[in-house]
N, C-alpha and C positions, 0 to 999 in steps of 0.2 A: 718571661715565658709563661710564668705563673698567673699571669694578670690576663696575659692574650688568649692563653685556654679558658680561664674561668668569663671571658666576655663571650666566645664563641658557644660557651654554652649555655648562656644566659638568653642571645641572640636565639640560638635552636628553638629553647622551650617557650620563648616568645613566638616563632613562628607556629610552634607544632598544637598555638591552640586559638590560629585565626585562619580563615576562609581567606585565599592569596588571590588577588587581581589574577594570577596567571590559569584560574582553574581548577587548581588542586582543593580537594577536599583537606578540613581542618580533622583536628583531633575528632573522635565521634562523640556527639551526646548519646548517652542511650535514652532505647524507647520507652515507654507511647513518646508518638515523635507528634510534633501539629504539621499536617501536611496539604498545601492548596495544590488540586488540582486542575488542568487546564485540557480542555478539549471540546469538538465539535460534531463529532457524528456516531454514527454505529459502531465504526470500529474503536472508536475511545469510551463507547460506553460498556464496554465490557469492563475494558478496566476499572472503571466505577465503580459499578456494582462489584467486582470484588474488591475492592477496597474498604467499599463502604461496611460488605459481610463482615472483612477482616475486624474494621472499627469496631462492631460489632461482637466479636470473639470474647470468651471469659481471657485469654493470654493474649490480648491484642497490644499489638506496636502500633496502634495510629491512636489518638486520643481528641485529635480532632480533624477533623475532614470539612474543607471548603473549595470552593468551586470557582474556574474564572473561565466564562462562555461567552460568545460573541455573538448570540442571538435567541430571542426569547421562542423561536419554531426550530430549535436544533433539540435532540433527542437529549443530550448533556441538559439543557437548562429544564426540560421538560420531568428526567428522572428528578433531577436535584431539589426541583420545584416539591415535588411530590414525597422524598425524603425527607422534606424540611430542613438540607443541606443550607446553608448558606452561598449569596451567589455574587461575586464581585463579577463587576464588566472589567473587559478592557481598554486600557492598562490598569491593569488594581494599581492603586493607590496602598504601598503598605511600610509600613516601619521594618525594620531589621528585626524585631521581637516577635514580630505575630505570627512565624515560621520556620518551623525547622527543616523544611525538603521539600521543593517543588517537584510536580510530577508531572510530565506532558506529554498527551495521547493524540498523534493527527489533531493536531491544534491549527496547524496551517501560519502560525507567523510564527517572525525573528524573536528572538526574546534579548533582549536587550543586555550587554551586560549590567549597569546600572538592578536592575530587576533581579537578576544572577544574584547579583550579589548581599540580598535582603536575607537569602537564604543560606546559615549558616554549615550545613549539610550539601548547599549545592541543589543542584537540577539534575533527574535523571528524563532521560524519553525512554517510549517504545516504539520499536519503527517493526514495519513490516517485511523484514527483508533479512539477510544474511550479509550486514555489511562491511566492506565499502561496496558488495554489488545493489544496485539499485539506490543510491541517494536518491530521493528526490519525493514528489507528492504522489506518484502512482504505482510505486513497487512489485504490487501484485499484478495490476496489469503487467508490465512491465515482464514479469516472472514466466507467466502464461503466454508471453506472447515471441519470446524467443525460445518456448519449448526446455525452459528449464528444469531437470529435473527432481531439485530438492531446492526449498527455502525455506524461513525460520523466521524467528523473533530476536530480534536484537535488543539490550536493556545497552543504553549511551548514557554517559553525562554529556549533558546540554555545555555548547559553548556557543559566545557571541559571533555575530559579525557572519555565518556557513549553517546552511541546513545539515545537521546529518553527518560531522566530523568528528565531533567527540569520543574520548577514550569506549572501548569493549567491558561494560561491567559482565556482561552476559548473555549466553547465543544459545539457543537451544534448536534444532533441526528438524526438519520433515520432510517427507518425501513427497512431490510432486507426481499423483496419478496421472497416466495419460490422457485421459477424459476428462478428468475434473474439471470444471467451468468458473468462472469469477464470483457467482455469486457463493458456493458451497468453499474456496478455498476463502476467501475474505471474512466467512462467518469462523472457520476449522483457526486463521490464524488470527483472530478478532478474542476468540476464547481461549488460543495457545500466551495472546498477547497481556490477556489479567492474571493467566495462571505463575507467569515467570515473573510479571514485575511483583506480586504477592512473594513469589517464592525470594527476590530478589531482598527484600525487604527485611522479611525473616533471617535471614545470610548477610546483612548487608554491610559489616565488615569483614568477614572473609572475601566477599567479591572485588569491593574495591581494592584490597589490598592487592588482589590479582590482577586487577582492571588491566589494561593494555592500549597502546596506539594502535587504532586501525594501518591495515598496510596499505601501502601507496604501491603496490600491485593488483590490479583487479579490481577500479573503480569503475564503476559504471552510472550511466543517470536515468531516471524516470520520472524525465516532466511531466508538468500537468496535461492532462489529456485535451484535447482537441477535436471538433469532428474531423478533421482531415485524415485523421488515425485511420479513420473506418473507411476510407477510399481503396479498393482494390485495384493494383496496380498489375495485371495481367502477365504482360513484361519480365516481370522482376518477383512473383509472388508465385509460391509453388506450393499443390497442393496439402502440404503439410502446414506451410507459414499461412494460406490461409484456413488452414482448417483451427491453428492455435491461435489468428487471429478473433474467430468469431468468441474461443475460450474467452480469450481476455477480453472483452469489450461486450459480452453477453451483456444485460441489464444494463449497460449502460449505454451503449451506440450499435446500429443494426448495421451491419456491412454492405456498403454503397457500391454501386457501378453505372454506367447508363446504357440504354438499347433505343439505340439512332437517337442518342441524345437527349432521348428519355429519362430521369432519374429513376432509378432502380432500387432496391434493396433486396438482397439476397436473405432469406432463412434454413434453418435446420440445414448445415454446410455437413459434410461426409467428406472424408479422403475416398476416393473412387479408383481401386484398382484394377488395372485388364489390361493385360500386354497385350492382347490381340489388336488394342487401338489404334489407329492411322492418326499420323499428327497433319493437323489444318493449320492452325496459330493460335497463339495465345488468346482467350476469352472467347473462340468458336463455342459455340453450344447447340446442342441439339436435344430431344426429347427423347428417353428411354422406356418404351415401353412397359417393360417389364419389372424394373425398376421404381417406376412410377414416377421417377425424378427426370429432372434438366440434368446435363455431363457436360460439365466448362472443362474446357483445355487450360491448363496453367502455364506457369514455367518449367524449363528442365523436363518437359514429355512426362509430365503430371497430369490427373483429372481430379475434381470435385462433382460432388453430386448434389444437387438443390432439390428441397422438397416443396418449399414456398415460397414467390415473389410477390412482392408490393412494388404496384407501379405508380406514378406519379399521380394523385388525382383519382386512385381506387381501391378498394378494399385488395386487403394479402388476400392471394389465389394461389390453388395448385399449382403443381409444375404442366400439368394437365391440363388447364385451362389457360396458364400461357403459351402453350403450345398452340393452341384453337385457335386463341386473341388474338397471338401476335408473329410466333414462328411460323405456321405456316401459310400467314400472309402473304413472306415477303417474296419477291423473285428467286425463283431456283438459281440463278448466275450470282445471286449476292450472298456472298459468304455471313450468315448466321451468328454475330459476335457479340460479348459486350467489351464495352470499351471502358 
């Protein structure tokens, strides 16, 4: 009995000071830690730059900071260029010694376990989101466009093989203003994203010790974007869902429709109230004078208000001057829609 206990614990303290195929973090080194990090756009250059401040710090935990980007016109390879970070492509190429914590900011690929597992500390991400809602590459779209009204920063350890399943180091919340549009919340959680994996870091065996499984209630996806996103669906879309469509897709796709089959784009979208209106069908529109906008009919005995259309083949014009152009062209007996 004497021999079975003393091999059971012999086994433990063998485990409790290696990195396990299944995930788990090892015993902790403490810091300055060497730490590569990996990402591609705006929103993972925040984290950057605070990382790199951190680096930087007289009590700094990071002791050396490199980089692995996937392109020499991305804003990551351009900062890092300019720090005199060093810059590995992918897949780095690296020994099990040259790291002690990966870091991954909207990087956009799989990371392999093989690559996991160089890093004795583990992979952590930052995702844009409160997860399990919103896995996926477009979050904040994603966020803004079914009118949600709080999202956050999630800190994950990275696992092979699934975007966006790994254990909860860390969530910190925000609340979703009614107005707010993609570009100002992506920058608000872009900056919420380098302050928690900083803070993460500093804490960073208290947190795992707490870490946690995502719950497998309340997953949700946000693929990659698409123009078919920005199709407004008259039918089935109500002036709310497209007024928080234009939120999410601002900067980055203009809200489509067609008039007789015209390609359209809709601008500066309003929810449009007035009970006093008569319902024609979804996508009727007509000119308001007073207003100075278009009034589309939605779903569900909704209106929208348009301030500016782009028509196929001409510059964006008022709602005024497509009224001139093209509304009161057409025959009085033909009902006035987009489709």
């Amino acid at each position: 009995m004497l021999k079975l206990l003393h091999y059971y614990k012999k086994i433990s303290k063998i485990q409790s000071k290696h990195y396990c195929k299944s995930g788990q973090f090892s015993e902790l080194k403490k810091p300055p830690w060497k730490v590569l990090f990996f990402g591609s756009d705006e929103f993972s250059l925040h984290s950057l730059k605070a990382l790199f401040n951190e680096c930087r710090s007289p009590a700094r935990i990071i002791s050396t900071l490199e980089v692995v980007t996937c392109s020499q016109q991305n804003p990551i390879w351009k900062y890092s260029n300019m720090q005199n970070l060093k810059i590995h492509k992918w897949p780095p190429n690296l020994d099990k010694s040259s790291f002690d914590l990966g870091l991954v900011v909207s990087f956009g690929y799989l990371i392999p376990e093989q690559l996991i597992e160089k890093f004795p500390l583990g992979m952590l991400n930052v995702h844009g989101s409160l997860l399990p809602r919103w896995r996926g590459a477009s979050p904040i779209v994603y966020a803004l466009l079914n009118g949600d009204k709080e999202t956050g920063i999630t800190i994950m350890k990275i696992r092979p093989k699934k975007f966006d399943v790994g254990e909860i180091v860390y969530q910190q919340k925000i609340q979703i203003s009614p107005h707010i549009e993609m570009p100002e919340l992506y920058e608000k959680l872009a900056l919420l994203g380098g302050t928690c994996l900083v803070n993460t870091l500093q804490n960073f065996d208290t947190y795992l010790a707490n870490s946690r499984p995502q719950p497998s209630e309340g997953v949700t996806y946000a693929p990659k974007l698409t123009p078919k996103i920005a199709t407004i669906k008259w039918d089935f879309l109500t002036a709310s869902n497209i007024y928080n469509l234009q939120r999410a897709v601002k900067s980055v796709l203009p809200l489509k429709t067609t008039w007789f089959s015209i390609p359209v784009k809709l601008f500066d979208i309003n929810v449009f109230n007035d009970a006093t209106r008569k319902c024609i069908q979804p996508g009727f529109v007509e000119y308001n004078k007073t207003h100075k906008s278009l009034i589309v009919e939605c779903a569900n005995l909704s209106w929208i208000s348009v301030k500016h259309v782009g028509v196929y083949g001409k510059r964006i014009m008022s709602a005024a001057d497509f009224y001139n152009g093209f509304i009161s062209k057409v025959d009085e007996n033909i009902i006035c829609r987009f489709q």
